[in-house]
PLY file of the C-alpha trace (Angstrom):
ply
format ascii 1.0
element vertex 234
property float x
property float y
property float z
element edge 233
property int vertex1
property int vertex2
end_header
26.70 -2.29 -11.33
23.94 -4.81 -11.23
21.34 -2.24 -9.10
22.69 0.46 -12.11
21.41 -1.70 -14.58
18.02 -2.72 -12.67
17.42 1.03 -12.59
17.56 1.59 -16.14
15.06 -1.10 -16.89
12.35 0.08 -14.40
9.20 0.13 -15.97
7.67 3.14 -14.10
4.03 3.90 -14.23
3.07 7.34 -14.37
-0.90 7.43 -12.16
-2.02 10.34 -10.41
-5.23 9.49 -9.37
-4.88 5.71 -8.62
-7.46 3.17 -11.73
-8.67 1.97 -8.84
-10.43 4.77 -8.04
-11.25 6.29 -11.38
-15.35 5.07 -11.59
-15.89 5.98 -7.83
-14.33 9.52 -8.24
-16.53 10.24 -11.16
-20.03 8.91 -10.62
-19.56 10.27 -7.22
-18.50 13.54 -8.35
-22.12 12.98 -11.08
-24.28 12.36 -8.19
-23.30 15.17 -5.80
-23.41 17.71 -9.04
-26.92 16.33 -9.02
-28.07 16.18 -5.83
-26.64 19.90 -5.44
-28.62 21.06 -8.27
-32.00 19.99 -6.86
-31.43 21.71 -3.88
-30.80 24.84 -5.91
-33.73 24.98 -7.86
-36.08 23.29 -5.20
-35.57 25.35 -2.03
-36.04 29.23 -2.03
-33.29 29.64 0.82
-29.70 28.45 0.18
-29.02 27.03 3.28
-29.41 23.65 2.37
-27.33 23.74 -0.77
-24.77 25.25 0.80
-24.19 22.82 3.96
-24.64 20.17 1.64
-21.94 21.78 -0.73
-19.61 21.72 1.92
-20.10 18.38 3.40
-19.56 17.37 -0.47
-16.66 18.56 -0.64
-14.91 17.87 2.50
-15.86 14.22 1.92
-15.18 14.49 -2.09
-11.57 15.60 -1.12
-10.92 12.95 1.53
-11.91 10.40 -1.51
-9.92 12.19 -3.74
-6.68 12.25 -2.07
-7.74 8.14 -0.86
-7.04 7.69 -4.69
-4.23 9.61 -4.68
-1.36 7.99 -6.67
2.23 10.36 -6.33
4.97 10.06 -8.68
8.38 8.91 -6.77
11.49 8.01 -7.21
13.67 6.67 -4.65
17.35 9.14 -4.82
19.69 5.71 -4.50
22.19 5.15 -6.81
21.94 1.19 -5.81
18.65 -0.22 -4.95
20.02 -3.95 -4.85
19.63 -4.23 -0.93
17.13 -1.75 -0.38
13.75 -2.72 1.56
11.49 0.49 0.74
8.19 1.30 2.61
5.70 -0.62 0.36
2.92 1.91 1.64
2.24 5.07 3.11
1.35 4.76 7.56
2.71 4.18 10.60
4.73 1.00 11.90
2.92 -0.42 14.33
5.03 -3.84 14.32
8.63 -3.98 14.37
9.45 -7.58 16.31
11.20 -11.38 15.61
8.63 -13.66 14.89
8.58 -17.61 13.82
7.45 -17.38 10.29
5.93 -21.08 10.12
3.78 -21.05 6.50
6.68 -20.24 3.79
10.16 -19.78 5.52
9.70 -21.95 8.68
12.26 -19.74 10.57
12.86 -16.75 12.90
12.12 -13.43 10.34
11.46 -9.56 11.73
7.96 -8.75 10.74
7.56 -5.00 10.03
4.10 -3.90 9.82
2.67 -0.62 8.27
-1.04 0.77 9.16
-2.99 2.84 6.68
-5.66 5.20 8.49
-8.18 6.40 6.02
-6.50 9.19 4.99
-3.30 7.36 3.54
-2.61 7.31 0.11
-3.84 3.50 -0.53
-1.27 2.66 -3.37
1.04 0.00 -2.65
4.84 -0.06 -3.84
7.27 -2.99 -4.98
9.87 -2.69 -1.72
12.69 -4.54 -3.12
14.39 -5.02 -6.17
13.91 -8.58 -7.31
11.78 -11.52 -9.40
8.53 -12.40 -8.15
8.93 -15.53 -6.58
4.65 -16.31 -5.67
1.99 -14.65 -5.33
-0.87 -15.98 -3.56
-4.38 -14.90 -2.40
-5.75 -16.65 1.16
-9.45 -15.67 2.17
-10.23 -14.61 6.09
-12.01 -12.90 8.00
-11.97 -9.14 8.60
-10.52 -8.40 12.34
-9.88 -4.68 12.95
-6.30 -3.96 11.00
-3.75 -3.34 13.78
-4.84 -6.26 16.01
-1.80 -8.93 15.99
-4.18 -11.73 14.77
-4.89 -9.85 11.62
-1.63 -10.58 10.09
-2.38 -14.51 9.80
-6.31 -14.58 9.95
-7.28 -11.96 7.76
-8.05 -12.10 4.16
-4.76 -10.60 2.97
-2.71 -11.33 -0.41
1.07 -12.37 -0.27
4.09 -12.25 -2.65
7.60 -13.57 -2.22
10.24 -11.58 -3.50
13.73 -12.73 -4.21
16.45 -10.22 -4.42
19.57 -10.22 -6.53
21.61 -11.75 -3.63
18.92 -14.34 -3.18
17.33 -13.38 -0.56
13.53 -13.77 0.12
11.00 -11.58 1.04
7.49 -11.76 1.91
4.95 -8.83 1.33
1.39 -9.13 2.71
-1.31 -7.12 1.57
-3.77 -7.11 4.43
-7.78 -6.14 4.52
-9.38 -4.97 7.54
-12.56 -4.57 8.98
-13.66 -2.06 6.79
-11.36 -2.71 3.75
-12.68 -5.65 1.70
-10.60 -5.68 -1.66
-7.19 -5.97 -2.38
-5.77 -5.79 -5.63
-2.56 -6.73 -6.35
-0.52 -6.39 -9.84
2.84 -8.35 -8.95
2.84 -11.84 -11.48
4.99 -14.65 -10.38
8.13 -14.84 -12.35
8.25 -11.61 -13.23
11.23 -8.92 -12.56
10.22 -6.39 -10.13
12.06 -3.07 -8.95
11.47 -0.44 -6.38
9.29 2.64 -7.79
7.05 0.37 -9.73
3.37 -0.33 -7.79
2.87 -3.73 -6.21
-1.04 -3.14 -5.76
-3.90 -1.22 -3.82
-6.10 -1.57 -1.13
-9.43 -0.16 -0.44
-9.84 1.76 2.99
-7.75 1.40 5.98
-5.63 -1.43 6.57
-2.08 -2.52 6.80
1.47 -4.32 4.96
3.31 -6.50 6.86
7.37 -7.27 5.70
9.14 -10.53 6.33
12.67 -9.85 6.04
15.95 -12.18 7.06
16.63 -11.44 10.65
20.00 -10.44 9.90
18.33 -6.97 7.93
19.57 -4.08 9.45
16.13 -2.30 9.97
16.10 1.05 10.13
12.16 1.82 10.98
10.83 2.31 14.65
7.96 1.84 16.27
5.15 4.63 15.76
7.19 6.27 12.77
5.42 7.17 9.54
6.24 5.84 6.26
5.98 7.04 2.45
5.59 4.48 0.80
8.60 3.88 -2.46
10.40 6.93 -0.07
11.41 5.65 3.34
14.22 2.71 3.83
12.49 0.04 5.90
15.49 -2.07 5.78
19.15 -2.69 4.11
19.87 -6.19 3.79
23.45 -8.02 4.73
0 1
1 2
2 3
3 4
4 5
5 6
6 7
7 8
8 9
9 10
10 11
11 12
12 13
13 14
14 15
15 16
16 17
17 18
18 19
19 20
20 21
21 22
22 23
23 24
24 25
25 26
26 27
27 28
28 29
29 30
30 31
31 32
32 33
33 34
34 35
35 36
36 37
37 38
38 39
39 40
40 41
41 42
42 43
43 44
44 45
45 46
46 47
47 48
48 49
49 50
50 51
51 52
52 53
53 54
54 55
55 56
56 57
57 58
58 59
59 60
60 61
61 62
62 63
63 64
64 65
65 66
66 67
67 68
68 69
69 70
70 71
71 72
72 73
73 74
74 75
75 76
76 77
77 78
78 79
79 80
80 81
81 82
82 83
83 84
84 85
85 86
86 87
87 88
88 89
89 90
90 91
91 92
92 93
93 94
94 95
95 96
96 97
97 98
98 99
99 100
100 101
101 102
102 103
103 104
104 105
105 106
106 107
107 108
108 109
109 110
110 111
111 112
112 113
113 114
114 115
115 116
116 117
117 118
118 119
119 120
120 121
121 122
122 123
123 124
124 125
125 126
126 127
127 128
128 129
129 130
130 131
131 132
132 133
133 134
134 135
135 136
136 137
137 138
138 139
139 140
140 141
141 142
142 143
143 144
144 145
145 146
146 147
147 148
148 149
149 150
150 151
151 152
152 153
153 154
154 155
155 156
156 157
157 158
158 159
159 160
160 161
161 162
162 163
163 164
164 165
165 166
166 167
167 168
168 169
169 170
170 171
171 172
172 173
173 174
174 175
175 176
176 177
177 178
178 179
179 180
180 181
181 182
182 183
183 184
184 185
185 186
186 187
187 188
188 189
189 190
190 191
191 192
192 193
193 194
194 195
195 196
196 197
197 198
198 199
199 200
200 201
201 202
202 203
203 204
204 205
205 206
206 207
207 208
208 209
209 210
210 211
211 212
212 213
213 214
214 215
215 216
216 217
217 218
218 219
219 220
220 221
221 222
222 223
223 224
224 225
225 226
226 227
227 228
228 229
229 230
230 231
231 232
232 233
């Protein structure tokens, strides 16, 4: 009844191509128009305007779909002890570690790698109030290294479920990615569907969920982010 009535009050938002993205995707689409129409009124052959029109567009359409944003909807009746795939990737984590800076206990850490050619938007992956939110400056190690997870510049939010159960959700930049954005407010009601934040270029999410979660993720698999069940809870 209570994950029923959660449902019904999910504020959904409805983005296609992700606000982050909106400036980049036009001015970059402005400048290539340009750049494309000097080469065909400057050169008498159309080589160049044509390799250039196709580098263009391979590149415009890797950007494009980068900015991606899909409209989903988890098919579960009861969300209430659901731990969704807060981005799109592979798991490249799945392990018990001693979570020592909010929880100072034994938690399973499941983390999710975005390549380049992810869709960047992050998802809410539990049904909940925002318990903190909290952004710690780092450095920039390559995403899927181990150290990344703690020494990186990444952005965290606590979670507590209906049953009272915390969980942590780190946003984490990599060597490449250098901006993460991150809509979740503390005290706030959250629910699955609804987007959590985004980050720029490759880089990874790592879970923190009670070691008693029955996870249901394995190593190397790929996620969709809002789609695939990371974890129930007990």
């Amino acid at each position: 009844m209570v994950g029923q009535q959660m449902k019904k009050l999910k504020k959904i938002k409805k983005i296609r191509i992700h606000r982050e993205g909106t400036n980049q995707l036009f001015f970059g689409l402005i400048g290539m128009l340009v750049i494309l129409a000097a080469l065909w009124f400057l050169f008498d052959t159309k080589i160049p305007f044509t390799c250039c029109a196709v580098v263009f567009a391979v590149v415009y359409a890797i950007v494009l779909n980068f900015y991606h944003c899909p409209i989903r909807y988890i098919n579960e009746e009861d969300t209430s002890k659901l731990v969704v795939a807060p981005c799109d990737g592979k798991v490249v984590v799945v392990e018990k570690v001693k979570e020592n800076e909010y929880f100072h206990e034994d938690r399973i850490m499941v983390s999710i790698f975005m390549s380049l050619y992810n869709v960047h938007a992050n998802w809410i992956p539990a049904d909940g109030k925002v318990k903190l939110v909290k952004h710690v400056n780092g450095n920039y190690h390559k995403a899927w290294l181990p150290k990344a997870s703690e020494e990186n510049e990444h952005a965290d939010v606590i979670i507590t479920t209906p049953d009272g159960k915390d969980i942590l959700c780190r946003q984490i930049a990599g060597a490449v990615a250098r901006r993460i954005v991150t809509y979740a407010k503390e005290g706030e009601d959250c629910y699955i569907d609804e987007h959590l934040g985004f980050i720029k270029l490759g880089s990874r999410v790592d879970l923190y969920l009670p070691v008693d979660s029955d996870v249901l993720v394995k190593l190397g698999q790929k996620t969709t982010g809002d789609l695939t069940v990371v974890a129930r809870l007990k």
